[in-house]
N, C-alpha and C positions, 0 to 999 in steps of 0.2 A: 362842815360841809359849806364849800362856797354859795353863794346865793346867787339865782337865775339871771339876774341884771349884769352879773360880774363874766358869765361864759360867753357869751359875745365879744366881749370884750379881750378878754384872754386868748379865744380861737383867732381873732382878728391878729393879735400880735404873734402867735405862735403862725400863723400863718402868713404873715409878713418877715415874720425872721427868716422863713423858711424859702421863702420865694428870692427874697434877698440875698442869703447863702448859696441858692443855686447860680443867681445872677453872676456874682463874686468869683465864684468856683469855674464858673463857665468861660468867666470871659476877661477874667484875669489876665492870662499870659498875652490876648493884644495890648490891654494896657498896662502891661509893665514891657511895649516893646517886641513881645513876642518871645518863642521859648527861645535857650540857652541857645540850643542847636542853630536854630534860624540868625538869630544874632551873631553867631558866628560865620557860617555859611554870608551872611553879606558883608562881615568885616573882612572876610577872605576874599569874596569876588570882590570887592573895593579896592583892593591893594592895586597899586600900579607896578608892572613890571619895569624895571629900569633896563634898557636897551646902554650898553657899553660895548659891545662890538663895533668895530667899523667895518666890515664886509657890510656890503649893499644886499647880498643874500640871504647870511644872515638875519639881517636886519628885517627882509621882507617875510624870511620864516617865523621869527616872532610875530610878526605884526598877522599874520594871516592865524596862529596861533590862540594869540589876543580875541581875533574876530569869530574862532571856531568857539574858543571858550563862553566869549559876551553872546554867542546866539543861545548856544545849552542853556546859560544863565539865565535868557531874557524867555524861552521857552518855557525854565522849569515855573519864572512868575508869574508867566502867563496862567499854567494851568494853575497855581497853586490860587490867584487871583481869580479864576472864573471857577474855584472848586466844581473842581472836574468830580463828576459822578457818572461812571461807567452807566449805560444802559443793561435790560435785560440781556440783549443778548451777547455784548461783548463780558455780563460777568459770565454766563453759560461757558463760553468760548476759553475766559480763565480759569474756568475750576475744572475744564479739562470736561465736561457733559456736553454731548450729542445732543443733548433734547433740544425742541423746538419751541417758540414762546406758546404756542398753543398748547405745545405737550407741558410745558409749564404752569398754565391755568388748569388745565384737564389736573393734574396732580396736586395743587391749591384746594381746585372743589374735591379729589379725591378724599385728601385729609381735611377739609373742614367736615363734608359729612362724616368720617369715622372720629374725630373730636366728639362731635353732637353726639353720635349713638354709644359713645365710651360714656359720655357723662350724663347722658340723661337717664342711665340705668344707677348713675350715683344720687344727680341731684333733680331740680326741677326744670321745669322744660325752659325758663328762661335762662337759666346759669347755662344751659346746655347750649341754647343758642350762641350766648357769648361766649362761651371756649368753643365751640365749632368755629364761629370768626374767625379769635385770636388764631386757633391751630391752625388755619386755611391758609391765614396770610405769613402767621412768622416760619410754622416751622420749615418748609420749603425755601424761604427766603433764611431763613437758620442753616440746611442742610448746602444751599450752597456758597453761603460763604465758609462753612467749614470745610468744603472740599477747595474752594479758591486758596484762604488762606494755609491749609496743607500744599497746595501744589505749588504756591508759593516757597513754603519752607524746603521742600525738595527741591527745586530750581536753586535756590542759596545755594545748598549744601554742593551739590552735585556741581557748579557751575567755574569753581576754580580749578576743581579738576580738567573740566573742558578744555579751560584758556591755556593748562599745564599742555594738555593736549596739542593746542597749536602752538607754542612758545616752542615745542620740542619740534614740528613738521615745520616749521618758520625757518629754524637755525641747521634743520638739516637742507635749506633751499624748494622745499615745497613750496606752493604758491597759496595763497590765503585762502584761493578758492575753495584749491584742493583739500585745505585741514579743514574748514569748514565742512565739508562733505563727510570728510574720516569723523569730525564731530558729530554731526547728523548719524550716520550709522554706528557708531562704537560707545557714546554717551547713553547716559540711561533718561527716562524720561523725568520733567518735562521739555530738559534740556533737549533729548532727542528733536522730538517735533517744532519746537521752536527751531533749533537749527537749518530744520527739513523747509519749513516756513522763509526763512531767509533766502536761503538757495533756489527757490523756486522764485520768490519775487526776482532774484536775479537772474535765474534764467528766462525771464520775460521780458528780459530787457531795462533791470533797473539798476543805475548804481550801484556799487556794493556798501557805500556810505549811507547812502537813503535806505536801501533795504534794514540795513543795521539799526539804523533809526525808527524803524516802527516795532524794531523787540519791546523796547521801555512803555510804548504802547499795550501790547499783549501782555505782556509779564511787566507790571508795575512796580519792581524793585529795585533799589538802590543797586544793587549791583548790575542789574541791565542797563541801566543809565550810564554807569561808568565806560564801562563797553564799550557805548555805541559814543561817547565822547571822545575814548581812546581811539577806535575807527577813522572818527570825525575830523578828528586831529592829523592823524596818520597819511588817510585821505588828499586832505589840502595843503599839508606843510611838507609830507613826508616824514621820515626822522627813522629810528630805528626801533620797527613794528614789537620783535621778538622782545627787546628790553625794557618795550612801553607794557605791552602785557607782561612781562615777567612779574614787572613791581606792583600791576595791577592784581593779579594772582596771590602775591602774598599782601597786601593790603588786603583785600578780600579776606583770607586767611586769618590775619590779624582782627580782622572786623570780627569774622565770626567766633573769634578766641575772647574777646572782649563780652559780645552779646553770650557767652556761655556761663561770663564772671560774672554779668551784672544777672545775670537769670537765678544763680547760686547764690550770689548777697542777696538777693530779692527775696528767695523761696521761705525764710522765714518770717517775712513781713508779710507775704503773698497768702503763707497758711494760719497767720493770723488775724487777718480782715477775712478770711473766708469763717474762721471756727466765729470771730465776732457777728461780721454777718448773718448766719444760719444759727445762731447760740437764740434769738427771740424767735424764730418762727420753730424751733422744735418744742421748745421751750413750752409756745402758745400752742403747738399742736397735740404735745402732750398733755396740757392742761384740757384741752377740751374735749378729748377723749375719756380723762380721769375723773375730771368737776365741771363739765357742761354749764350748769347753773354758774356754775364762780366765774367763769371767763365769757360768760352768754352776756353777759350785762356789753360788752364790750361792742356787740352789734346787734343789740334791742334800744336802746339808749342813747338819747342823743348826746349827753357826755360823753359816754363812751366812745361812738362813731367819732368825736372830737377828738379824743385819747388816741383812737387807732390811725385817725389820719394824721396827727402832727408825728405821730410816734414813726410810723410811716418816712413820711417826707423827712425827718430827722435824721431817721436809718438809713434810707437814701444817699442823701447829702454825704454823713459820713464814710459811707461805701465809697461815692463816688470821687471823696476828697483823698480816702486811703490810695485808692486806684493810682488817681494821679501821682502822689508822694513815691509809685512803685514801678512808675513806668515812666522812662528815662532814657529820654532825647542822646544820639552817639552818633 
């Protein structure tokens, strides 16, 4: 048995390894530069275009080009630089819910009290308290970004078909308006209403370029961004709309053929940090259902309490180092 003098001592460095590991794990990818992705995204917008034409036209369509592309570019730093954190209502607004921020809280205290009265029938009135908290606040703040990031992955999906959509009413001489419109009614959602959204700011009287521009607003994904750059582009240089979307559409296409590959290499690494994860707390919860006294010393005891929280924070770390190793910048 270690001697009393030595657990302070030991808790101090198991918990500085541990605080340290998180530090490292966290904050790594700025000091090595930034992820993969990012690092490439600015060695791509750093290139300079070489202008070789001699048409003056030309020449002014790149450069207007150039200037379309360095605002998207200086836009997306901006937000990436003021880490941009949606409010309540604009997440409400992405995960596709009606509700109002009051109907928001009214549903917070709904489920914090039904937490409380779930678990004060299990345990005691203070545990009860503390999971009515927790419930109050995560799981409503749980429930909508599940439905934000589902409505997200339906917009992906559904969104190259759209642009297929106008690449076809484009080349048959329809007017961009117009396929936007046949998008808006013939798309399924959430592409439907986004689209509706567009066409309405521009029946108010806005650009078709700026309306385009507040999609990547609503719908925060990489493929709305591309969109509203192709738009952007199209917009102030002109060029030809149907064959800029085309290749957008199967880029798109290609992205999401890629995210299907790396989802399928992943899924045995993905169901192995889960069975390792969850492998100590079933483990610890069948023992304390089987031998109480054998696994009770673990939270009577101040070694113990030591034991559970480095053990803890260790589990953690690992979880949350697997994670990274399995999700993968494209």
């Amino acid at each position: 048995m270690l001697s009393s003098s030595l657990l302070p001592i030991i808790a101090f460095l198991l918990a500085a390894g541990s605080v340290g590991g998180v530090l490292v794990a966290t904050f790594y990818p700025r000091l090595a530069g930034g992820s993969p992705f990012e690092r490439r995204m600015r060695a791509i917008s750093a290139t300079s275009v070489v202008t070789t034409s001699s048409d003056p036209a030309d020449r002014a369509r790149k450069r207007s080009v150039e200037a379309t592309l360095h605002d998207a570019d200086e836009m997306q730093k901006a937000k990436a630089l003021k880490r941009y954190k949606p409010s309540l209502a604009v997440r409400l607004r992405q995960a596709g819910l009606t509700w109002t921020t009051k109907r928001y809280y009214l549903v917070c205290l709904g489920t914090g009290v039904a937490s409380f009265l779930v678990f004060s029938c299990i345990m005691g009135l203070l545990p009860a308290i503390g999971f009515g908290i927790a419930g109050g606040l995560l799981l409503p703040h749980l429930h909508i970004g599940l439905k934000r990031n589902r409505r997200f992955e339906n917009f992906r999906r559904a969104f190259p078909d759209a642009i297929d959509v106008m690449v076809r009413g484009i080349k048959s001489g329809v007017p961009v308006a117009d396929c936007l419109k046949i998008v808006a009614v013939e798309s399924v959602e959430p592409v439907k209403s986004e689209f509706k959204t567009v066409i309405e700011d521009q029946a108010l009287g806005m650009p078709l370029g700026d309306a385009v521009q507040r999609l990547p607003d609503r719908m925060p994904v990489a493929e709305a961004v591309f969109f509203a750059i192709v738009i952007a582009v199209q917009t102030r240089a002109g060029g030809n709309l149907s064959e800029a979307l085309g290749n957008l559409s199967n880029s798109l296409r290609m992205r999401k053929k890629m995210q299907s590959k790396i989802k399928a290499m992943s899924s045995e690494a993905k169901a192995s940090g889960g069975i390792i994860g969850a492998l100590p707390i079933v483990v610890g919860g069948i023992l304390y259902f089987t031998a109480p006294d054998y696994i009770g010393l673990l939270f009577t005891t101040l070694p113990g309490n030591i034991v559970l929280t480095a053990s803890g924070l260790w589990m953690s770390l690992g979880i949350f180092v697997m994670r990274k190793m399995i999700n993968f910048d494209f």
